[in-house]
N, C-alpha and C positions, 0 to 999 in steps of 0.2 A: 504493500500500500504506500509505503514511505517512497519509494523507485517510483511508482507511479506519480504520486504529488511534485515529486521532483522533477519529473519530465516536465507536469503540465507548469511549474516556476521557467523550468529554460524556455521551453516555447513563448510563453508568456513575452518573458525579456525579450527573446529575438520579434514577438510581433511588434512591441515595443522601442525597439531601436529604428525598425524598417520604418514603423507609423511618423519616430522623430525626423529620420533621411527622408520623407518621401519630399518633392516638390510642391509646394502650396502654391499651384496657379488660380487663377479665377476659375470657376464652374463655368463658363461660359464658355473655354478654351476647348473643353470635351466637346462639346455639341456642334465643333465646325466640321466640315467635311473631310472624311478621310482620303487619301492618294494610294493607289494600289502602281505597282512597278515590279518588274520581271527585273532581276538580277541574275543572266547567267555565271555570274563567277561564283555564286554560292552554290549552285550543285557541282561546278567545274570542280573546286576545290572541296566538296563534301560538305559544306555547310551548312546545305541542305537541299533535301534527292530531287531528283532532275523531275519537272512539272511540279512542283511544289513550292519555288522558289518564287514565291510573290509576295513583297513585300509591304505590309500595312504603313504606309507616313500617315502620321496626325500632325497637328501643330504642336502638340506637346513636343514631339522629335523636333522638329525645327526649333521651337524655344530651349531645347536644349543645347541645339548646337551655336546658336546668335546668344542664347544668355537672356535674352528677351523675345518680349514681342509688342514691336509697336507700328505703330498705322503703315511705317513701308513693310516691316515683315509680313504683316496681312495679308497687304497689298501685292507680294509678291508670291505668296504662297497661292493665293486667290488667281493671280493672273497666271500661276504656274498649271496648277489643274484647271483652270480653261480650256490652254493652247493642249497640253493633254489628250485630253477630251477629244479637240478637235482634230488633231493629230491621230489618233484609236480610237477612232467612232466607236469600232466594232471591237475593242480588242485590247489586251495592258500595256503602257509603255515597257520599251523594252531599255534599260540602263546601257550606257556607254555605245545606244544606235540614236542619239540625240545628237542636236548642237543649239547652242544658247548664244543668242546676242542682244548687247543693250545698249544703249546710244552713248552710257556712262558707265564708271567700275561705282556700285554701289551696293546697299543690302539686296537687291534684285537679282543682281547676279550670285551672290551668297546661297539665296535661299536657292534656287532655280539649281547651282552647282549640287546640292545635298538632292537633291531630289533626285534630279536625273543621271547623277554620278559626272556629268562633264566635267573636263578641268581644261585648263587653260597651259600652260607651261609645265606645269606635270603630270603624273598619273602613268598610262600604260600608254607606250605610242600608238600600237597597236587596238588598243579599248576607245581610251576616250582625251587623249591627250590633246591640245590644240580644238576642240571643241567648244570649250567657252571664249568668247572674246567681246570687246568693245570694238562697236561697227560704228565711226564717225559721220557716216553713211545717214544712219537712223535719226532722222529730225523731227525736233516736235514742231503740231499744227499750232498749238495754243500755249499758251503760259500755264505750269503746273502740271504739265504732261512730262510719264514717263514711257519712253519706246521701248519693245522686245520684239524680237525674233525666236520661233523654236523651228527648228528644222530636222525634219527623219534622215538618217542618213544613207535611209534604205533604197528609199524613193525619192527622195528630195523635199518631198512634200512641208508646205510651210506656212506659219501665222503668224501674223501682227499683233503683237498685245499692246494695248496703250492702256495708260493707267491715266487718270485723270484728278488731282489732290483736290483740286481747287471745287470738283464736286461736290464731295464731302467736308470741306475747312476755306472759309472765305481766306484772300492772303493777307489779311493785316491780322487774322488767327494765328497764323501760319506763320511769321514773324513772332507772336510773341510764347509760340512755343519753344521757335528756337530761341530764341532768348533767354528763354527759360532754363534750357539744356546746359546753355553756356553757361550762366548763373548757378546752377549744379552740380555740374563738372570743374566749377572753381570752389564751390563748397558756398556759396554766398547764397545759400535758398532756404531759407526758412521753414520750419516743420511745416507750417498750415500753407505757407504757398505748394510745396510738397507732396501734398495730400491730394491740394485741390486740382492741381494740374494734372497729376498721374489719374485723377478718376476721369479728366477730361480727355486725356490723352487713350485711355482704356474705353471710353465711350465711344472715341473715335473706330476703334478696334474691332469692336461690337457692330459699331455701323459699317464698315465694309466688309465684316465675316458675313452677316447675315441679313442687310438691307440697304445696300450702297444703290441711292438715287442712279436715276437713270443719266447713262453715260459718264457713270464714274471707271465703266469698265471698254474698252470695244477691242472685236478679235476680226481680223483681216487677212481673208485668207491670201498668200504671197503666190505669185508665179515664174520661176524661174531666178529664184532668190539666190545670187553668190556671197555664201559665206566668207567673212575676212580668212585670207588664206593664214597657214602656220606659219609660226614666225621661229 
């Protein structure tokens, strides 16, 4: 009986510690859309058996690997499974048969690299190496706009993601967010400014996960798209 009580103390502890490690994100963060992605190097290398290897992304994954999530991680995980989408009508992206471009290097390109495995100057030449890049090409229509390219590199097949800020945050908003950031990142921000920004900052979050006005998003499908070559 003593052996047994003693078990159910260690288990205890270990749920205990896990519940202390776990990540305390907002509840809201679970209810966004999941990413489904075929990774052939996980059965390649046994990581997991061949047809089985589909991988679940959530935003929790992404905010793990950014550290956060704010209105451009959203924004680019939202615009990521779009172009997806529109890419595999019928069928799961397949990792390291993608290519990523964005008119700037910015969290777009971050988010968009974890997802679809590209990388830019390393990784496997042969995978997915030379696959992400900034195409000086990609111009915005409007002030507040951000440009993407995804491209198969099966078929070539391609789309335009444009992101739109200024749909969701007027820009003297948008100013005094970043203002904000700077004022924080120096340490000069006050608890209750603190508070009050990160809930408006997180509202913003909220509004492009699950109800971003119309034309905060548009996908354009490309024809005969050249990708910036390797450098």
């Amino acid at each position: 009986m003593r052996k047994f009580a003693l078990t159910l103390v260690v288990i205890s502890m270990i749920m205990s510690v896990r519940a202390q490690t776990k990540n305390e994100w907002p509840e809201f963060y679970w209810k966004a859309p999941t990413i489904k992605v075929i990774d052939p190097m996980a059965s390649l290398v046994g990581s997991m058996p061949e047809g089985r290897n589909v991988l679940s992304i959530h935003l929790t994954d992404v905010a793990l690997y950014t550290g956060h999530v704010c209105p451009g991680i959203a924004s680019a995980y939202i615009a990521t499974k779009m172009a997806l989408d529109a890419l595999y009508p019928n069928g799961t992206p397949i990792r390291g048969r993608i290519r990523v471009a964005a008119m700037a290097p910015n969290d777009f390109l971050d988010v968009a690299s974890y997802i679809t495995g590209a990388r830019s100057f390393y990784g496997r030449d042969e995978l997915n190496r030379g696959d992400l890049a900034v195409d000086l090409s990609l111009k915005p229509e409007k002030p507040g706009e951000m440009v993407m390219v995804f491209q198969r590199k099966d078929n070539g097949k391609a789309v335009e993601v444009i992101f739109n800020k200024f749909k969701i945050i007027r820009p003297e908003q948008a100013k005094k967010v970043k203002s904000y950031i700077q004022r924080y990142l120096k340490g000069k921000s006050s608890k209750e400014e603190i508070e009050t920004m990160s809930q408006k900052i997180q509202s913003l979050v909220k509004t492009i996960l699950f109800l971003p006005p119309e034309g905060t998003f548009k996908l354009i499908p490309l024809e005969n798209y050249e990708f910036p070559s390797k450098r």
